[in-house]
C-alpha positions as CSV (number, residue, x, y, z in Angstrom):
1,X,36.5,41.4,76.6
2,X,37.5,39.5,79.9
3,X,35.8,38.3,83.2
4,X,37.6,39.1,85.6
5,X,38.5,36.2,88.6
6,X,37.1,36.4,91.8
7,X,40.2,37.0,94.3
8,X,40.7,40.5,91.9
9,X,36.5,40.9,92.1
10,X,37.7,41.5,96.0
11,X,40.3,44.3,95.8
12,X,36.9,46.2,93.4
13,X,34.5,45.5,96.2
14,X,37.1,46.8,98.8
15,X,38.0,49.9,97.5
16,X,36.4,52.5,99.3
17,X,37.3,56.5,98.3
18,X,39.2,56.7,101.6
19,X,40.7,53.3,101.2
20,X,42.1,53.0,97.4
21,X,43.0,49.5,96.6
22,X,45.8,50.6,94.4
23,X,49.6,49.4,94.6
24,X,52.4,50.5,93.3
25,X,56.1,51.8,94.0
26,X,58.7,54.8,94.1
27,X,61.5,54.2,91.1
28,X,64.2,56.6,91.1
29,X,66.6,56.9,87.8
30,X,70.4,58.3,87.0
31,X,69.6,60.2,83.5
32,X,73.2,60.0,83.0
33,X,73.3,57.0,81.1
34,X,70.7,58.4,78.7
35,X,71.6,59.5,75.6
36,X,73.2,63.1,75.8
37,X,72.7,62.5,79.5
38,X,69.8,63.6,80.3
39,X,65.6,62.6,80.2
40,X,63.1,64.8,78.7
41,X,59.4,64.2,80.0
42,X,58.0,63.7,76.4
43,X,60.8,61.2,76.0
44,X,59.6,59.0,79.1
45,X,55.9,59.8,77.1
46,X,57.4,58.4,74.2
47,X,59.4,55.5,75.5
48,X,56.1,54.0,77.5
49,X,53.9,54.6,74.8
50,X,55.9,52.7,72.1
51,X,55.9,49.6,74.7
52,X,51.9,49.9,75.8
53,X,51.3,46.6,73.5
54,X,53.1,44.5,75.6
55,X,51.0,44.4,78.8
56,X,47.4,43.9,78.6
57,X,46.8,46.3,81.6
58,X,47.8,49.4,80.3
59,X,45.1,49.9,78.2
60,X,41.8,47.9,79.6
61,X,39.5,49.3,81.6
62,X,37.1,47.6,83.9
63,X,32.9,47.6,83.4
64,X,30.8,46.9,86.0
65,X,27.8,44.3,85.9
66,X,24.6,46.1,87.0
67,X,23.5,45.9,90.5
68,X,27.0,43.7,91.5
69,X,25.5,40.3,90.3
70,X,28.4,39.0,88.6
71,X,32.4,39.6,88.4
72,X,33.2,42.9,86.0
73,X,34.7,42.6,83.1
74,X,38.4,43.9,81.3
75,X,37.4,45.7,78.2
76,X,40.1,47.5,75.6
77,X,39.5,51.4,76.1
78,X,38.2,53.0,72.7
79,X,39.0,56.5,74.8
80,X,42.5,55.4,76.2
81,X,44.7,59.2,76.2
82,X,48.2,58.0,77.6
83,X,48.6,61.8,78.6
84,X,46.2,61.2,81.2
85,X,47.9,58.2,83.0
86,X,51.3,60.1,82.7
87,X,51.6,63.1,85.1
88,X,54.4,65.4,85.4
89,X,55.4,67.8,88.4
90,X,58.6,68.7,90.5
91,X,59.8,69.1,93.9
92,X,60.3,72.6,95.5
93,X,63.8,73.3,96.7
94,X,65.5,72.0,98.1
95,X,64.3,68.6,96.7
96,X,64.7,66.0,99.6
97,X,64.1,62.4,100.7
98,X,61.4,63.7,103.2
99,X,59.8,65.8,100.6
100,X,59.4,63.1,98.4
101,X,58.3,60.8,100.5
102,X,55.2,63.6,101.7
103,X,54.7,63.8,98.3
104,X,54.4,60.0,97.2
105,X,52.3,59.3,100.3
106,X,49.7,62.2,99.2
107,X,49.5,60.9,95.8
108,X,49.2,57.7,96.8
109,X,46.0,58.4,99.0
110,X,44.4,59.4,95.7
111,X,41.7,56.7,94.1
112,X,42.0,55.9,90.9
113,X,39.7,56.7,88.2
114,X,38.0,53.0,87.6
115,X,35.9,54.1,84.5
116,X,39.7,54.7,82.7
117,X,42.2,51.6,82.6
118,X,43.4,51.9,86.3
119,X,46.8,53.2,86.9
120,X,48.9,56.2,87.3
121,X,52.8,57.3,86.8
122,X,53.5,61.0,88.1
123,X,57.4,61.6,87.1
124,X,58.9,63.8,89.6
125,X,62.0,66.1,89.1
126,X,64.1,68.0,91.3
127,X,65.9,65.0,93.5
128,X,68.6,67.3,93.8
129,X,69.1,66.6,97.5
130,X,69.0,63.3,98.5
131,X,71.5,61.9,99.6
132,X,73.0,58.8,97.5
133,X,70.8,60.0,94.6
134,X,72.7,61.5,91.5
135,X,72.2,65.1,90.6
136,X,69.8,65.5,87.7
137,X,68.0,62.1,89.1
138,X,63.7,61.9,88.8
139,X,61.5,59.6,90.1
140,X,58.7,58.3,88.5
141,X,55.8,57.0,91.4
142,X,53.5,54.4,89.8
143,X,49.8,53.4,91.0
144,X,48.2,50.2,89.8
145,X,44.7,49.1,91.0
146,X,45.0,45.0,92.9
147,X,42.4,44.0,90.6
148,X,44.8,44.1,87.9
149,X,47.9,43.0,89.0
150,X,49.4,41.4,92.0
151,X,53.2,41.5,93.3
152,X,54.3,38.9,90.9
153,X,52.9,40.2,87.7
154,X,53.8,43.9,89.0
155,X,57.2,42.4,88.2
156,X,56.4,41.4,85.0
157,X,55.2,44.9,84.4
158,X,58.4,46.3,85.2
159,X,59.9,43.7,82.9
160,X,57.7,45.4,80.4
161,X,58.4,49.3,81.4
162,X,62.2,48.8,81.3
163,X,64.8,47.3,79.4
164,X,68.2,45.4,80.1
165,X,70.6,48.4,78.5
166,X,70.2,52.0,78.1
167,X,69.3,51.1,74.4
168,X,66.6,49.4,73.0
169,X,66.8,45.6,72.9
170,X,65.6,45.1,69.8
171,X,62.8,45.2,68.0
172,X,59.3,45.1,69.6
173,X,56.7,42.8,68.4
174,X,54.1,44.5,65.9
175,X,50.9,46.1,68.0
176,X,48.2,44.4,67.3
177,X,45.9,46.1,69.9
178,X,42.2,47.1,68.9
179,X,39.9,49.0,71.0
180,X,36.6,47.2,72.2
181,X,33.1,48.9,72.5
182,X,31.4,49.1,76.0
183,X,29.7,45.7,76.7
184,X,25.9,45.5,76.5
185,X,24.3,46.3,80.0
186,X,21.1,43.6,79.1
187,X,24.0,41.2,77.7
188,X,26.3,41.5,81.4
189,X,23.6,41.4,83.5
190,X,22.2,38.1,81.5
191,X,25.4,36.5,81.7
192,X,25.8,37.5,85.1
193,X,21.8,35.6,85.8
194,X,23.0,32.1,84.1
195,X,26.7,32.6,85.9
196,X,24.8,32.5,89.8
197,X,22.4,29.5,88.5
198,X,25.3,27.1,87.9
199,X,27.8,29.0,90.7
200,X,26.7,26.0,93.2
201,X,28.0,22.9,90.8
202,X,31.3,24.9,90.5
203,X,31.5,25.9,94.2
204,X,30.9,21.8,94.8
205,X,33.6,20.5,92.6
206,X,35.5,23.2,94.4
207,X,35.3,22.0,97.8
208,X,35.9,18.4,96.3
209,X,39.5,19.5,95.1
210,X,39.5,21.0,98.3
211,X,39.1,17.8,100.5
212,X,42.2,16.6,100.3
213,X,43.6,19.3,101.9
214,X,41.0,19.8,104.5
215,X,42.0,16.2,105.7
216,X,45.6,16.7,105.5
217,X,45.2,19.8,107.4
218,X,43.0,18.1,110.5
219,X,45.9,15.8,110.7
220,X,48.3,18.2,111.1
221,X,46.2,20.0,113.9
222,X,45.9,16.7,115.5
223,X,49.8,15.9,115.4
224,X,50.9,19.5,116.6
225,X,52.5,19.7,113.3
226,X,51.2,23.2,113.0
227,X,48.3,25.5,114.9
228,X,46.7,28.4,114.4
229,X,47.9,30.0,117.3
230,X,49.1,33.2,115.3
231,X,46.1,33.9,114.6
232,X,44.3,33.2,117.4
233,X,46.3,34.9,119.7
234,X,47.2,38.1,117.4
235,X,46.6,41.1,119.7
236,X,44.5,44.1,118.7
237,X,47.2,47.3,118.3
238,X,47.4,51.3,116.4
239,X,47.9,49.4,113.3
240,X,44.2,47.8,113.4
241,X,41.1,49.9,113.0
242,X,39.1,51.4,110.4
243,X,41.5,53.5,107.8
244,X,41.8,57.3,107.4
245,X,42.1,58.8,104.1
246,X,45.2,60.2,104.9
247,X,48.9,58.1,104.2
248,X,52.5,57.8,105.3
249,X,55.1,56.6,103.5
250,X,58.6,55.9,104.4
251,X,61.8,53.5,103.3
252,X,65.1,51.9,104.5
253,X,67.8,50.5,101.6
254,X,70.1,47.5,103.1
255,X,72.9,45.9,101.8
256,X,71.7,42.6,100.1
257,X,75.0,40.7,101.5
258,X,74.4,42.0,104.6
259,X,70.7,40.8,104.9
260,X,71.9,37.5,103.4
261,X,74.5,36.8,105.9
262,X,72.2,37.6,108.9
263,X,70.7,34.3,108.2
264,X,73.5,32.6,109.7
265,X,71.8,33.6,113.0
266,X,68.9,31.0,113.0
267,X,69.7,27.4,111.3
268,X,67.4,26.9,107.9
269,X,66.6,30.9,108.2
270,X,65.8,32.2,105.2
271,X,66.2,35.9,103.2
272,X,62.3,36.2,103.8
273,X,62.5,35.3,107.6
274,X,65.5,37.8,108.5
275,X,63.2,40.5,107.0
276,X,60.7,39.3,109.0
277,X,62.3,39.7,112.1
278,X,64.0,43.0,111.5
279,X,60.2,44.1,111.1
280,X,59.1,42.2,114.2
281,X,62.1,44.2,115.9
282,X,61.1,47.6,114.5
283,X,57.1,47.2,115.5
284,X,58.7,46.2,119.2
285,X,61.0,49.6,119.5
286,X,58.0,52.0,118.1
287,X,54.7,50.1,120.1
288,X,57.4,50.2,123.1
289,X,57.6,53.9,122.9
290,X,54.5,54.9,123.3
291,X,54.0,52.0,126.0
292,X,51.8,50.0,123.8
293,X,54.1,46.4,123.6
294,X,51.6,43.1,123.6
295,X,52.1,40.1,126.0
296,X,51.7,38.2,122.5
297,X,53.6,38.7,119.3
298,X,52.2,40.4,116.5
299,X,51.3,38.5,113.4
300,X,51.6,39.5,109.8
301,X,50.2,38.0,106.8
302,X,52.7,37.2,103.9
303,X,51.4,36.8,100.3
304,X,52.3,33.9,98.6
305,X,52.6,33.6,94.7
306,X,50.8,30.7,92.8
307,X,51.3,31.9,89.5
308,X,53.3,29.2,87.4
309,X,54.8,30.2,84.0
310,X,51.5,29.5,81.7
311,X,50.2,33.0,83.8
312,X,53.3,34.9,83.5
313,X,52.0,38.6,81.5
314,X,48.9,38.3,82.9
315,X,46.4,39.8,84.5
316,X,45.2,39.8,87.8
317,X,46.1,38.1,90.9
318,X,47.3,34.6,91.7
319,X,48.2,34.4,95.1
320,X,47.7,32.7,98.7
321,X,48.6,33.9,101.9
322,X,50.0,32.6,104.7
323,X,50.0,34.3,108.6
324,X,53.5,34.4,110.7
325,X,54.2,35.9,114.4
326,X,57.2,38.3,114.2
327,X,58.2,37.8,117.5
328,X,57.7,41.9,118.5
329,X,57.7,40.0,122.2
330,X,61.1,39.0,122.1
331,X,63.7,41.5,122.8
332,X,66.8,39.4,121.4
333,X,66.9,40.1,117.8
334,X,69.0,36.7,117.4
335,X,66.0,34.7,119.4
336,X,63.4,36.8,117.7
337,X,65.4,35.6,114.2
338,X,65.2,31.8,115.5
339,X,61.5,32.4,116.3
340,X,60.5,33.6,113.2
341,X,62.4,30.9,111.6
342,X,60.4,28.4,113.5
343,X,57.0,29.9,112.9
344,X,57.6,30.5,109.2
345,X,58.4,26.5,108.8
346,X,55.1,25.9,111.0
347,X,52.9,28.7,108.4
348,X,54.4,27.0,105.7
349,X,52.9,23.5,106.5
350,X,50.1,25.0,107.1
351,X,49.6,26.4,103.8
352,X,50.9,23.6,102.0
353,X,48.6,21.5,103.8
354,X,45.6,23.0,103.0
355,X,46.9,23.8,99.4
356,X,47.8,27.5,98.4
357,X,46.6,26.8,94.7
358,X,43.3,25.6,96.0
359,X,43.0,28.5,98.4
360,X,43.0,30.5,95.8
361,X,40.8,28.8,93.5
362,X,38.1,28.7,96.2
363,X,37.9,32.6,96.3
364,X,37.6,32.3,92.1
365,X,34.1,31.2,92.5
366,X,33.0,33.3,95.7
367,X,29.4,34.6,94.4
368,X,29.9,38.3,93.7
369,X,26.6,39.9,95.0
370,X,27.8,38.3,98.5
371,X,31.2,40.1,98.0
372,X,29.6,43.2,97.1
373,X,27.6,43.1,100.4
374,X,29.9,41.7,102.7
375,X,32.6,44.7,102.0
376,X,30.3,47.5,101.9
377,X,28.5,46.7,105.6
378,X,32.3,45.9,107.1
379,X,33.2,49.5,106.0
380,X,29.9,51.2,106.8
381,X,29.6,49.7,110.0
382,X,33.3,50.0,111.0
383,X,33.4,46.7,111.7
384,X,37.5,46.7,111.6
385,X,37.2,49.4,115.0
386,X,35.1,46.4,116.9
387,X,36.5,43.4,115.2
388,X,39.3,41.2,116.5
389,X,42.4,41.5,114.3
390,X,43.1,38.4,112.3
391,X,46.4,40.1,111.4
392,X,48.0,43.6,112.8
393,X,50.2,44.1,108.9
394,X,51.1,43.3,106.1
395,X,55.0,42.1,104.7
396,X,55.1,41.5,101.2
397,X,58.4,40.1,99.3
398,X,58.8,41.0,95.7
399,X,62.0,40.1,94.4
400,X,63.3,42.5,91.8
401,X,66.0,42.3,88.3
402,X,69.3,41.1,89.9
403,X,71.0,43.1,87.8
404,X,70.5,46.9,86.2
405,X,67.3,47.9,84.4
406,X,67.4,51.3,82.5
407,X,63.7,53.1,81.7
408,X,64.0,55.1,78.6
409,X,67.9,54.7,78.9
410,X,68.0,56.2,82.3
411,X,69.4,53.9,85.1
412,X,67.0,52.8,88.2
413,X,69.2,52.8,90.8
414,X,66.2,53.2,93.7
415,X,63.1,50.9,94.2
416,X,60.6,51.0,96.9
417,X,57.1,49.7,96.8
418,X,53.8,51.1,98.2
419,X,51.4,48.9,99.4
420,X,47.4,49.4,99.6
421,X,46.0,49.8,103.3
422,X,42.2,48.4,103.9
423,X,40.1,48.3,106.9
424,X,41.4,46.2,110.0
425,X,44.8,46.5,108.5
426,X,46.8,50.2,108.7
427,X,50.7,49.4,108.2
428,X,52.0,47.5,105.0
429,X,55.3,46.8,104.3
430,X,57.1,45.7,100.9
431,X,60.4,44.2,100.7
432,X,62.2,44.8,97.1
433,X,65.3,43.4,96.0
434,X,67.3,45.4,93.3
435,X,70.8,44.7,92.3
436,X,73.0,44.5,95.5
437,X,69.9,46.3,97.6
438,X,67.2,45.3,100.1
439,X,64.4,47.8,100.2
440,X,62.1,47.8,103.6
441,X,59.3,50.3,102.7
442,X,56.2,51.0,104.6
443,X,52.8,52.5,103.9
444,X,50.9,53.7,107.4
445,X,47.4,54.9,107.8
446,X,48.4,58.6,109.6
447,X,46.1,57.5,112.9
448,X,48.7,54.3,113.2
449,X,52.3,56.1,112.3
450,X,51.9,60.0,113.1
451,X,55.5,60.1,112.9
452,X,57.0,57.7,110.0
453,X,60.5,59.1,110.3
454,X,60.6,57.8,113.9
455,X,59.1,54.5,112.4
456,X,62.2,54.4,110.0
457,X,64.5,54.9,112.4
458,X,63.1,51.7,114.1
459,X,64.0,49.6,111.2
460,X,67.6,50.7,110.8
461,X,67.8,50.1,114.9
462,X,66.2,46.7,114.6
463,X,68.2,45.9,111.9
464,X,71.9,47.2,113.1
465,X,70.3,45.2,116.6
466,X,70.9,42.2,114.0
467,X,74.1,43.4,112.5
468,X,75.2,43.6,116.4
469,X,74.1,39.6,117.5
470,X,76.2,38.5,114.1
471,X,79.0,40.5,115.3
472,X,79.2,39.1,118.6
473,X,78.5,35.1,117.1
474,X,81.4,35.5,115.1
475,X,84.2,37.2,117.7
476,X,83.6,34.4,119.8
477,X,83.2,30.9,119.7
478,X,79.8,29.1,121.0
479,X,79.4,28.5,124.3
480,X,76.8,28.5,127.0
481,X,75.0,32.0,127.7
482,X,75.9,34.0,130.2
483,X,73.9,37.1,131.7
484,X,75.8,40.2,131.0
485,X,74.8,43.7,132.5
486,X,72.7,46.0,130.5
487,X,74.4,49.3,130.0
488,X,73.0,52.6,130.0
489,X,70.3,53.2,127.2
490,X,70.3,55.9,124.9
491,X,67.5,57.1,122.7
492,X,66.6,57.7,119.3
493,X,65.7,61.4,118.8
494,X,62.9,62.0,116.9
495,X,62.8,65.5,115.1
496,X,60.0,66.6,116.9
497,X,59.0,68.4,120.3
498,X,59.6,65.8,123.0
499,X,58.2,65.3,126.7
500,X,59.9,64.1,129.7
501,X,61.5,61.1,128.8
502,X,60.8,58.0,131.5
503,X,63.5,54.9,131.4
504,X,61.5,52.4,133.7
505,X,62.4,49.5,131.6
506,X,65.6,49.0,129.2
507,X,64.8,47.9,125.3
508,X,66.9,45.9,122.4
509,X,70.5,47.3,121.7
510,X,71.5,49.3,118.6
511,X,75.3,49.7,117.8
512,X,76.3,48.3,121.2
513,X,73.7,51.0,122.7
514,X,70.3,50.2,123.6
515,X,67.2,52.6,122.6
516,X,65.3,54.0,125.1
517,X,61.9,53.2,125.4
518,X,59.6,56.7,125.9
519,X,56.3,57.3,126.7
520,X,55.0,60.3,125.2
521,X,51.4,61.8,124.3
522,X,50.6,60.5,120.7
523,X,52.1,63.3,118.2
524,X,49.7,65.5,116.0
525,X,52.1,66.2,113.7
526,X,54.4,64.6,110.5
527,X,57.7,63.5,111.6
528,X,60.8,64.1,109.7
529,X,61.6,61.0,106.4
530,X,65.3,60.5,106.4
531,X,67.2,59.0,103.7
532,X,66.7,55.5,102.2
């Protein structure tokens, strides 16, 4: 039996049966490489199964304390049934990228059962029209509650799920897993009594280790060496509000070189900051459509890991945050990229300042009961709908296996992540590295992105809008700017019913063609995916 920490108590008090705190990802596989080329479903049973031992989240659940006094605790499941956690189904012909998206965003809507150990793979078959995807390919879409994992050790997990061949790499270390009994209800809730008596001499030796930073952090207010201008200027937008039950999901797949060479736009520019800005772009083209573009940029909040090597394996979450404007005001995806730059160096500081390790350590020893309370009357009183946005999304980057991972010998050739949507925040995005890929996947509330194929083809215009401005820097040599004449735009089509299309202003390019910026009547109905 383990207590859990207090930044995963958060993701438990948050989750609401409309708004699961759950994350997780879409991993497609080439069966080819298996042995006799081909996966059956009790083989991926078996496979997962024979590996359980070597994560602890697989099989704990998590018990309450009564009446929310303390943080719940991980306890080994005497019940565990792996056939529960492990779903099987297939797609209807003809077995598209759209389809599987629908499908992944409806699952993902689902809560979790939080009296079992909390997660969820469904493997999918009948990929056998996607384009880029081999024939006989299956996906298997995975859902792991916040509370027991974060982005870093959802890496680790994959580590665990996967090996570095199509065989086994060796022999696996002996299980020595024993199932626990339910924890006393008296015993907890004791515990729990003494843990809120002494709370306050932790909390002060806390905000001791935290004074150093505070200081640090004045003085860099004072100097203008940072500001907290991104978040006090971040504008209320579609993407803030209370969430729906209901979920989108779509993805893009970039070359990896590509993205990497984009960075030569913006001095010091890193891989993080070109994503950044390809999202900044995309949120400019769709808000612009429906004439809904803010005087100030948006702002997104970027998770930052803490976890050193002594918490690799484990449990929970071990991270910091830190809050960046991506430039969806600027129409120039090569100034937007040297904004971003700038703004990511000033967010840094910031964090670094005030101490990401102690940030985190602060929320370890937030008294539950005022957690408990504090989530439940921001969702019952829809606080989000009234509330001015700290943050309008969500861009996390997980960096994935630079080189190929197989999953009971089948090759993973796809990876996109799914991210968990909570009130005040309705668009998430996750940025995976795999190989030679860059994956930029989203996760809407429906209300924010009625049409998430018209939201995908955002992202590939903002980021060929890139591609473009890196073309252009390196057919010529620097020199001072000159205004050219904007051409003609042409528009995106979205594959839906369209109305009268108005062109009173002229957007970012794409291809050497600008996009037309329309205003329609929001749409009631679910775009059309395309391919990743």
């Amino acid at each position: 039996m383990k207590q859990m920490q207090g930044l995963d108590t958060v993701f438990v008090a948050m989750e609401r049966p409309t708004a699961p705190v759950h994350i997780g990802s879409v991993l497609i596989y080439d069966p080819s490489t298996a042995a006799d080329g081909f996966v059956r479903f009790k083989d991926i049973l078996s496979f997962i199964e024979s590996r359980l031992h070597m994560s602890e989240t697989m099989r704990q659940k998590m018990v309450k304390v009564p009446f929310g006094i303390d943080y719940p605790y991980w306890v080994q499941d005497s019940a565990f049934d792996i056939e529960y956690h492990i779903r099987h189904v297939a797609l209807p012909k003809p077995g598209d990228w759209r389809q599987l998206c629908i499908l992944a965003a409806r699952i993902f809507a689902r809560p979790l059962d939080l009296s079992r150990p909390p997660w969820e793979f469904t493997v999918v078959e009948g990929l056998d029209n996607i384009p880029g995807v081999p024939k006989g390919a299956y996906a298997i879409l995975t859902k792991v509650h916040h509370a027991a994992i974060d982005g870093i050790s959802g890496v680790d997990l994959m580590n665990v799920l996967h090996t570095m061949t199509p065989d086994t790499d060796g022999p696996l270390p002996p299980d020595n897993w024993r199932p626990e009994a339910d924890p006393s209800q008296v015993g907890m809730f004791a515990r729990g009594y003494v843990s809120n008596l002494i709370n306050p001499f932790r909390q002060a030796k806390a905000m001791r280790n935290a004074l150093p930073g505070m200081i640090k952090t004045a003085k860099g207010l004072v100097t203008k060496e940072f500001d907290f201008k991104a978040l006090l200027n971040t504008p209320k937008t579609r993407f803030n509000g209370t969430v729906s039950p209901h979920r989108m999901f779509d993805s893009r797949t970039f070359s990896l070189k590509d993205i990497k060479s984009l960075r030569a736009l913006s001095d010091g520019a890193k891989l993080n900051d070109v994503m950044l800005s390809i999202t900044g772009g995309a949120l400019r083209l769709y808000l612009d459509r429906y004439d809904e573009l803010t005087e100030h940029s948006l702002t997104t909040m970027a998770p930052i890991s803490v976890r050193d090597d002594s918490e690799k394996n484990t449990m929970g979450n071990q991270v910091s945050a830190m809050f960046v404007p991506v430039g969806s005001h600027i129409p120039s995806a090569r100034e937007r990229l040297k904004y971003v730059t700038e703004e990511t160096t000033k967010a840094k500081g910031l964090t670094n300042a005030m101490g990401a390790r102690q940030m985190t350590e602060m929320a370890k020893i937030a008294p539950a009961p005022m957690m408990n309370i504090s989530a439940q009357l921001f969702s019952r009183l829809k606080l989000a709908d009234l509330a001015k946005p700290m943050v309008n999304t969500v861009v996390t980057n997980v960096p994935g296996p630079p080189v190929p991972i197989y999953s009971t010998g089948a090759k993973l050739v796809g990876l996109h992540g799914m991210l968990c949507l909570v009130d005040g925040v309705k668009l998430g995005h996750v940025v995976h590295s795999y190989v030679d890929e860059v994956t930029l996947a989203f996760t809407a509330c429906r209300s924010a992105i009625p049409d998430p194929d018209f939201y995908s083809q955002c992202i590939q215009a903002s980021f060929d809008a890139h591609m473009d401005e890196m073309k252009k820097m390196n057919a010529s040599p620097a020199k001072p700017e000159t205004k050219v004449a904007k051409k003609k735009p042409k528009a995106i089509q979205s594959k839906r019913p369209r109305q009268k299309m108005k062109t009173d202003r002229t957007p970012p390019q794409n291809n050497g063609k600008p996009i037309v910026s329309t205003k329609v009547k929001k749409p009631r109905t679910n775009g059309t995916a395309k391919k990743p």
